[in-house]
matplotlib code that plots the C-alpha trace (Angstrom):
import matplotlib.pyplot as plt

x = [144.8, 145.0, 143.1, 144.3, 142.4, 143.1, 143.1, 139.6, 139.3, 137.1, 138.3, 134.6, 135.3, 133.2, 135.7, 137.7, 135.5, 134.2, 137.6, 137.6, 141.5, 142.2, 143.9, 142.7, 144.3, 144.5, 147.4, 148.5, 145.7, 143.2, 143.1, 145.3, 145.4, 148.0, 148.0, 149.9, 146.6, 144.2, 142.4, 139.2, 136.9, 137.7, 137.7, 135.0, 132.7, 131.4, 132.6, 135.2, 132.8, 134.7, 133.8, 130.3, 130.5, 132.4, 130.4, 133.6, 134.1, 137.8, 138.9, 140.1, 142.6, 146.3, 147.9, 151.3, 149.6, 148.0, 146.9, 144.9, 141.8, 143.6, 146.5, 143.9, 142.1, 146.0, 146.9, 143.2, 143.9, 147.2, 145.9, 143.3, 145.2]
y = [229.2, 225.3, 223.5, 220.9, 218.3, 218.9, 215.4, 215.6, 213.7, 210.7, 208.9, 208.3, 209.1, 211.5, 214.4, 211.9, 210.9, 215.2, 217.0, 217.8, 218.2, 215.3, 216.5, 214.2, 210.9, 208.9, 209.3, 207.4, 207.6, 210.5, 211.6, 214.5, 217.6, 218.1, 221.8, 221.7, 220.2, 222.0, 225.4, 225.6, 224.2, 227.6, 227.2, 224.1, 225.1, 228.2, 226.8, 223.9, 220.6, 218.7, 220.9, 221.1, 217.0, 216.8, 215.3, 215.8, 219.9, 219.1, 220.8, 224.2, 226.6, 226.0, 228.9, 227.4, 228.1, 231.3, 232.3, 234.7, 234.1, 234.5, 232.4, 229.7, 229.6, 229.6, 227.1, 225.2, 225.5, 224.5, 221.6, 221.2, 221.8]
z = [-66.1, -65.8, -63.2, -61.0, -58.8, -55.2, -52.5, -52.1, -55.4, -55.1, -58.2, -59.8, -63.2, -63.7, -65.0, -67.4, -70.3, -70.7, -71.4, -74.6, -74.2, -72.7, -70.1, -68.0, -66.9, -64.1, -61.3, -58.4, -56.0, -57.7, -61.1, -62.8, -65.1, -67.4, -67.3, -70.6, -72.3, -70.0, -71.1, -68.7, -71.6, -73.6, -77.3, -76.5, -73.6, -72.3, -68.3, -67.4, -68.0, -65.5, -62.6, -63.3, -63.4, -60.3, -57.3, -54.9, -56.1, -56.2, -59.2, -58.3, -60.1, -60.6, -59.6, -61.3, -64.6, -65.0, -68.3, -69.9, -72.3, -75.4, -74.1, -73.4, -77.0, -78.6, -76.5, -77.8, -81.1, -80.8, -79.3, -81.8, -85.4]

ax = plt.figure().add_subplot(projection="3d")
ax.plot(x, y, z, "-o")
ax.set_aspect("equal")
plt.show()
């Protein structure tokens, strides 16, 4: 599954500069997931780094994307070939 960042973003930053996917960009008014880039942190991390950095605890599952472990690591190393 990808994650998404719901309104109660805050826009501090924080989540940005520790996806290792750089899934993260800034939007309109909060900052965005591109659930196409976006694996929860597996293949890097053992937990998404974004949510544990996340002062606002705005990042919550997509339930647009829902993908299995192994999808996630493909899609990582897809990512990262």
């Amino acid at each position: 599954m990808a994650l998404l960042i719901n309104d109660n973003c805050t826009a501090c930053d924080a989540c940005k500069p520790v996806c290792p996917n750089e899934a993260i960009s800034v939007g309109e008014l909060i900052y965005v997931i591109d659930a196409l880039r976006c694996t929860e942190c597996v293949g890097a991390e053992d937990e998404p780094q974004c949510k544990l950095v996340c002062p606002a605890d705005c990042i919550v599952i997509n339930p647009d994307f829902v993908e299995t472990p192994d999808e996630l690591q493909a899609k990582y190393e897809a990512l990262h070939a």
